[in-house]
Every structure is written in C-alpha cells, then in structure tokens.
C-alpha positions as a Markdown table, in Angstrom:
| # | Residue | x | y | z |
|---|---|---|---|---|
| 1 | Unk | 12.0 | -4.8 | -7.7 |
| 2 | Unk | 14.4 | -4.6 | -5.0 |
| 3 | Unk | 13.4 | -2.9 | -1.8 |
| 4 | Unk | 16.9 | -0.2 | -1.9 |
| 5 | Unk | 15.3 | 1.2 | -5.2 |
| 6 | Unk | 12.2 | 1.9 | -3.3 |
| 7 | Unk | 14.5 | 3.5 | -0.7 |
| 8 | Unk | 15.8 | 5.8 | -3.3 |
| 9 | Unk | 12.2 | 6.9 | -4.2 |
| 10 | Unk | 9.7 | 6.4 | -1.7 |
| 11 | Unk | 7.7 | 9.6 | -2.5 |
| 12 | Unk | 6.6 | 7.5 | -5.6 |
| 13 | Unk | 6.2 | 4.5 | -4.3 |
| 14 | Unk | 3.9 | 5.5 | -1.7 |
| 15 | Unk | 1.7 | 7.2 | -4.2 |
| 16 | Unk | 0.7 | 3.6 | -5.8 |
| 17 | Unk | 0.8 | 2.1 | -2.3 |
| 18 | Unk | -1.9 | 4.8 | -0.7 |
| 19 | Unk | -3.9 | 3.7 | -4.0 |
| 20 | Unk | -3.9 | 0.0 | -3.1 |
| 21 | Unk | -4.0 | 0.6 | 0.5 |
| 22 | Unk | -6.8 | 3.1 | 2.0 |
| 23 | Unk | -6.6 | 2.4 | 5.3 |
| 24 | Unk | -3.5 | 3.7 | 6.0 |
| 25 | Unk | -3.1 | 7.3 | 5.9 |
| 26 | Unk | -0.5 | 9.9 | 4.1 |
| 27 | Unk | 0.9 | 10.5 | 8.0 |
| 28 | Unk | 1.2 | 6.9 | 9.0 |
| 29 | Unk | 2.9 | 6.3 | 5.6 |
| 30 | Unk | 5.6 | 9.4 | 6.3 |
| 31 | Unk | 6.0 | 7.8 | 10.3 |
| 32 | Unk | 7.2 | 4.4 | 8.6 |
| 33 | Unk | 10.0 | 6.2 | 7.3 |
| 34 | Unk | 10.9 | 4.2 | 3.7 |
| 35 | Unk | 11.7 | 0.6 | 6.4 |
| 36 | Unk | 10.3 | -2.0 | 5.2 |
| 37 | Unk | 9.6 | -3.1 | 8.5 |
| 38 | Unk | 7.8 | -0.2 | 9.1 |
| 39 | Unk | 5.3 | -1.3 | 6.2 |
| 40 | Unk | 4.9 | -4.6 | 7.1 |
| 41 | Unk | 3.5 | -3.3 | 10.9 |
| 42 | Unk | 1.3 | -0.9 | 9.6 |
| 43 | Unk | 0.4 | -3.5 | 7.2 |
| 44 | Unk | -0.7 | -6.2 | 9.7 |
| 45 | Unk | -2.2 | -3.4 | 12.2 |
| 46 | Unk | -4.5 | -1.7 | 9.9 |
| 47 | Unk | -5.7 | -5.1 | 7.9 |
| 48 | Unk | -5.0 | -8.0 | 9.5 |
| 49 | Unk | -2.1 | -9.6 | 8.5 |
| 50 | Unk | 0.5 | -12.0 | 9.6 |
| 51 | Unk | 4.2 | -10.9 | 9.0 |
| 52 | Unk | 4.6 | -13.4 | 5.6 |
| 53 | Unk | 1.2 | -11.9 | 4.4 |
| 54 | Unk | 2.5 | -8.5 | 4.7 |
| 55 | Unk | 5.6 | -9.1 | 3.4 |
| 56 | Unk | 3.9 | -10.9 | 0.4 |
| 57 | Unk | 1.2 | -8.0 | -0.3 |
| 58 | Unk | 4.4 | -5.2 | -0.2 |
| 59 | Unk | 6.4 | -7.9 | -3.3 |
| 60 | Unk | 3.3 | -7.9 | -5.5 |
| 61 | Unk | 3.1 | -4.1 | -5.3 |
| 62 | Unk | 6.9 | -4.2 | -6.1 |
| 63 | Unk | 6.4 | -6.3 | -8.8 |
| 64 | Unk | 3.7 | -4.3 | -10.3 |
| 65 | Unk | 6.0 | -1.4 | -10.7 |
C-alpha cells in the first residue's frame, strides 16, 4: 500500500497502528502529523529501532491492510 493513500486516511490507519504499537500514545501519533518521517522517529525513539527497521515495521503494517 502506498504511503499517499495513508495520507488520505490517517485517522484509520493509526487505529491499527496504536493496536500494534502500544508504546506510542494517541498524542504522539496526532504530533507526527501523517509524515512518514515522523513515524519512523517515534518509531526508533520509543522501541529501539534503526531507521531501515522502522521503515520495514511501518511496510508490513501497510501491507497488512
């Protein structure tokens, strides 16, 4: 799934993303705005990750949908 359709409806992806990922809460998910970018920091602050890492949890969620 590409990352504009996302962009389009980020209200309903966030709902499966808070599902997966419980350590980031409903405000950090509004402050990261839809941006990608802004996933993949909160991503790597909150568990760990390296940037690819990130950006390979955030495609298997896409892919999922």
């Amino acid at each position: 799934m590409a990352w504009n359709r996302i962009d389009q409806d980020y209200s309903g992806f966030k709902g499966q993303a808070l599902s997966q990922w419980h350590e980031i809460t409903g405000e950090e998910w509004d402050r990261a705005e839809g941006r990608r970018e802004n996933l993949e920091r909160l991503l790597q602050e909150k568990y760990g990750h390296d940037r690819q890492e990130a950006g390979e949890r955030i495609e298997a969620l896409l892919d999922r949908l």
